[in-house]
N, C-alpha and C positions, 0 to 999 in steps of 0.2 A: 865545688862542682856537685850540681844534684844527680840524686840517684834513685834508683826507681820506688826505693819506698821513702823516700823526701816528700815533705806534704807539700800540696800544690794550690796558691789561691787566686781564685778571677774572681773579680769583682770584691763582695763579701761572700761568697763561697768558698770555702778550705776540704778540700780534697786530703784523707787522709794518705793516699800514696799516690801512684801516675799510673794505676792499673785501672781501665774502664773496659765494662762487657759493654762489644759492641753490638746495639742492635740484630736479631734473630728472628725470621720471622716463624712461628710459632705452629700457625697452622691449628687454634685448637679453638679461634671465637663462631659466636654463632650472631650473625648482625654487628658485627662487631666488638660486642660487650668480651671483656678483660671473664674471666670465672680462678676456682680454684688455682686449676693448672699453671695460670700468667703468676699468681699472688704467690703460690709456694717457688715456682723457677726463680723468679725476679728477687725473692725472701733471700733463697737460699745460696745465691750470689752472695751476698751481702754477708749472709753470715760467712761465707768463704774467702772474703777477704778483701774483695774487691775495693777500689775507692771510688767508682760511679759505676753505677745500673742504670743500662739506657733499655728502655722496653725495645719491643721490634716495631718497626715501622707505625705509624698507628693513622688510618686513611682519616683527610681530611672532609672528603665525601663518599657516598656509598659506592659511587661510580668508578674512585679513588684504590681502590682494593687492588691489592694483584689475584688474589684469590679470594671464594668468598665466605671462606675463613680464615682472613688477616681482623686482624683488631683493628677500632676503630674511635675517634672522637671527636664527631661530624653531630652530638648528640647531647645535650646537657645528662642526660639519664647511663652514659656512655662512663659520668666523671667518677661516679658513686664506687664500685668496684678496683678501678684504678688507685683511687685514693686510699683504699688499703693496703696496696704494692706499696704505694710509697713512705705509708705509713712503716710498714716493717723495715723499711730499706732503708729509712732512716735511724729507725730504731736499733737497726744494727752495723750502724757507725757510717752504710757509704752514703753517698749523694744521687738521687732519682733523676733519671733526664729519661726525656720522651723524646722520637724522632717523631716529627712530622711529616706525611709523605702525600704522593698523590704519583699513581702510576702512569697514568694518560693510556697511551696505547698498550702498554703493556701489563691492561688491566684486564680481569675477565679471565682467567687462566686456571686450568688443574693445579691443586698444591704437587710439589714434585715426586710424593709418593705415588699420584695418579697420573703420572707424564706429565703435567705443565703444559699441555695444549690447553688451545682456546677453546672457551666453553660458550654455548651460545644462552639463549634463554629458554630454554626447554632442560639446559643442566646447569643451572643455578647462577649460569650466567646473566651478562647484561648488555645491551646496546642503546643508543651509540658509545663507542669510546671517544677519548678525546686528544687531540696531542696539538703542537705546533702547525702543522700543515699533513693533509691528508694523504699520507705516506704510512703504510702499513711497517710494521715494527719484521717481520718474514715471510714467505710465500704461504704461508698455513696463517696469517693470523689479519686478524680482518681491518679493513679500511678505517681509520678514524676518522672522524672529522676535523676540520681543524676550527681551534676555536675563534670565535667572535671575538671582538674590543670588551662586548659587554659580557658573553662568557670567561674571557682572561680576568676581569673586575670580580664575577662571583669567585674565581678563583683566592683571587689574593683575600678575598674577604672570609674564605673559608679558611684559608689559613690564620686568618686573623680572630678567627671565631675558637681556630681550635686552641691557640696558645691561651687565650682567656681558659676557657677549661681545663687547660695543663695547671694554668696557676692556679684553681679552683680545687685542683686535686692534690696539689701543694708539692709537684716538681719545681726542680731547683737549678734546671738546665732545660731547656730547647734547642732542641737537633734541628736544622732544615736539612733535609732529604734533596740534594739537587743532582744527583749520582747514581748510576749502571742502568742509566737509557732510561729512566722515569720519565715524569714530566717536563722537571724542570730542566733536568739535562736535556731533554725533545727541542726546549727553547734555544738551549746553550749552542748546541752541536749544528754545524751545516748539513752534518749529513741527514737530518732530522727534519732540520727547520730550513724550508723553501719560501717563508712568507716573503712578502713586500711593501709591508707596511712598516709601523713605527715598532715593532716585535720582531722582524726579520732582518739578513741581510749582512748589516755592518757587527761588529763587534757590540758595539754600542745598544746595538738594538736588541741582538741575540742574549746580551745577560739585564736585558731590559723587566721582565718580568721577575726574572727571582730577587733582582734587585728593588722592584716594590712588594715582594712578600717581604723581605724582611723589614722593609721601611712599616708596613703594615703592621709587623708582629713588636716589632721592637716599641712600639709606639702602647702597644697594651704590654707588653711585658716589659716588666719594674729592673732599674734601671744596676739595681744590686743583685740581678741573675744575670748569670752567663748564657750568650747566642752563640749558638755551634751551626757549623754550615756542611754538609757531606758534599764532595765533589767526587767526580771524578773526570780523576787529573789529566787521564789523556784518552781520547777512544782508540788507541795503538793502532789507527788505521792511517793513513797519508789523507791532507784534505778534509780531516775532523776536527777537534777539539782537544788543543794541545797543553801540555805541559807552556807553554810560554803565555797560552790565555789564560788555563788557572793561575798563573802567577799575577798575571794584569788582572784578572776578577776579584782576586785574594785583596790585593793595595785595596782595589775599589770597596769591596766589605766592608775589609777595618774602618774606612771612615765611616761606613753604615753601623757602627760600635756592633760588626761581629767580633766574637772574643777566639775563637779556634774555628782552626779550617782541620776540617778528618777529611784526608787523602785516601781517597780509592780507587778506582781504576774500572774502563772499560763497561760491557753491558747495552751501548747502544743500538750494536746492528748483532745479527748471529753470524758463529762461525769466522772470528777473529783470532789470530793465531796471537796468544801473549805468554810471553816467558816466564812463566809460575817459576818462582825458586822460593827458597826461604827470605821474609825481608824483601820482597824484588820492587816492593809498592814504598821503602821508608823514601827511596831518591827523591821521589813528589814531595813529603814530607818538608825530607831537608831545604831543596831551594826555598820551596815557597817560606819556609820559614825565615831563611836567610834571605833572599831578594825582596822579600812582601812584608817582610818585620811583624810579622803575627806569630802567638802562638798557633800551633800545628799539632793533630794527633797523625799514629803511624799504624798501617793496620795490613795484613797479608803475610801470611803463614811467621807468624810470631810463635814459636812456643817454647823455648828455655828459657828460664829465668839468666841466664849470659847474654844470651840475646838481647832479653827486652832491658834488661840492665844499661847494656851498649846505649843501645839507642839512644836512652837517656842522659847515661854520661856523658858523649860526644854531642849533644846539643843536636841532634838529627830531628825529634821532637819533644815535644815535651809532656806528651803523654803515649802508650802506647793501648788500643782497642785490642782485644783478642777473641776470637767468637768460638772456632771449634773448638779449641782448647780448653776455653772456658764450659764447655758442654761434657765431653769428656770428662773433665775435672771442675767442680765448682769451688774445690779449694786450691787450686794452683794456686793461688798469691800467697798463702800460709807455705804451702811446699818451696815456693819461690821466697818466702822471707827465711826460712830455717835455712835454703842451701845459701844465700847469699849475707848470711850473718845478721838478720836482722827477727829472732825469733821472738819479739813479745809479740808479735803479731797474735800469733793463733788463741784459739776463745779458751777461758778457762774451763769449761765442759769437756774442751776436748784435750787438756793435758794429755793422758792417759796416752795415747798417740804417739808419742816421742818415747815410749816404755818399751 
């Protein structure tokens, strides 16, 4: 029976245990470009224990941003700085993955230190935004457009653009982002997407787009890295996008050779009442795991090493994500290998520690 510090391998990548930081978004680029502050947080993950470091979000166009300081890799000049994250992050033992994102309507926003309202262009914002059908994301936040045949095409090409420069910068995992009302959830969800064309509508149509970005990405990206997909699994509203369509999305993936589905939750619409507990998100996890026969990551208020142990023991996933935790403590997985009897973990610099 595996357990949480069991190595784990997809494809030809070997994960040195089933602990991955889950994407964060940062808050600290200027145009996008990775600096200091991305190279040492993402470094010092890795030196912490971790067994993957996924950057935060990283836009696939400028328009792509939730704010207009998220990172970005919409830019050959974008790969330079990055490739040094992952330089060190391999250097000290874990595995680099990048999310690839694109916010659609829910782009253009204050970071949350500044409220998270919509910013026009006179404060560093931008217009138009873009989504599935021209439905504003809440009564404060502005009109999208909804995209063209020919604007959904520069889409999936920009996703296609950006994983050539992830592998450029010598990431060893690919995230797509189709989770907490972005884009690609905007296509997923009814409550979002009103088209009626070959993008809207039926089931079929609605995961009709993310399902050519990854045809797209997976076509440049080498066939010995792992494709990781974020969803989220249910918009907890009646009449959205459920827990039983991520399950029918997930089958459909795997034959697209994605390799893990990371289960999230929610984000669509505002002011959605969801039952925050500890763990309350592994249940998405677990079926899709079992009904969809994919590996699955598990992610929402994880933070004892009992917990995330669980998880793993009982086959719920097979990897668990941890974000605040991970920020709070960048060595939790050395703290979490000493309490659960697994202490070569920790670096030998830092013996001294256990004195």
């Amino acid at each position: 029976m595996a357990h949480l510090f069991e190595p784990f391998k997809i494809r030809e990548v070997v994960f040195r245990n089933r602990i991955a930081v889950s994407p964060m978004c940062q808050y600290s680029s200027t145009n996008g470009y990775a600096n200091d502050w991305h190279v040492i947080h993402l470094a010092s993950r890795a030196v912490g224990g971790a067994g993957i470091v996924f950057t935060e979000a990283a836009a696939v166009e400028p328009r792509g941003r939730i704010s207009p300081q998220d990172l970005g890799i919409w830019s050959d000049s974008h790969i330079e700085t990055l490739a040094k994250a992952v330089a060190l992050i391999h250097n000290f033992g874990a595995v680099a993955g990048i999310q690839l994102a694109h916010a659609g309507r829910k782009a253009s926003t204050a970071k949350p230190s500044k409220g998270g309202k919509a910013l026009d262009e006179s404060q560093e914002g931008w217009r138009p935004l873009v989504s599935s059908s021209a439905i504003a994301f809440s009564k404060d936040s502005p009109v999208p457009e909804a995209l063209s045949i020919e604007g959904i095409q520069e889409i999936i090409d920009a996703f296609a653009q950006a994983a050539k420069r992830s592998l450029e910068a010598g990431f060893k995992i690919v995230e797509i982002h189709a989770a907490h009302g972005y884009l690609l959830h905007q296509f997923l969800s009814p409550l979002s997407n009103h088209r009626q064309d070959d993008y809207g509508g039926s089931f079929e149509n609605r995961t009709r787009l993310l399902r050519e970005v990854i045809q797209a990405v997976r076509e440049v990206w080498p066939q010995t890295h792992p494709l990781w997909v974020r969803i989220s699994a249910t918009d907890w509203v009646d009449n959205g996008w459920d827990i039983e369509q991520s399950i029918a999305l997930s089958d459909k993936l795997k034959s697209l050779e994605v390799d893990l589905i990371d289960n999230s939750s929610g984000g669509i619409i505002p002011g959605v009442h969801i039952p925050i507990k500890p763990g309350y998100q592994t249940q998405f996890a677990e079926r899709i795991r079992r009904e969809a026969n994919i590996h699955t990551g598990a992610v929402g208020l994880i933070t004892s090493p009992e917990q995330a142990d669980e998880i793993i023991r009982t086959e719920v996933a097979d990897i668990v994500l941890l974000g605040r935790e991970l920020l709070r403590n960048p060595y939790w997985p050395h703290l979490a290998a000493k309490q659960l009897g697994h202490d070569k973990l920790w670096p030998i610099q830092y013996d001294r520690a256990w004195v």
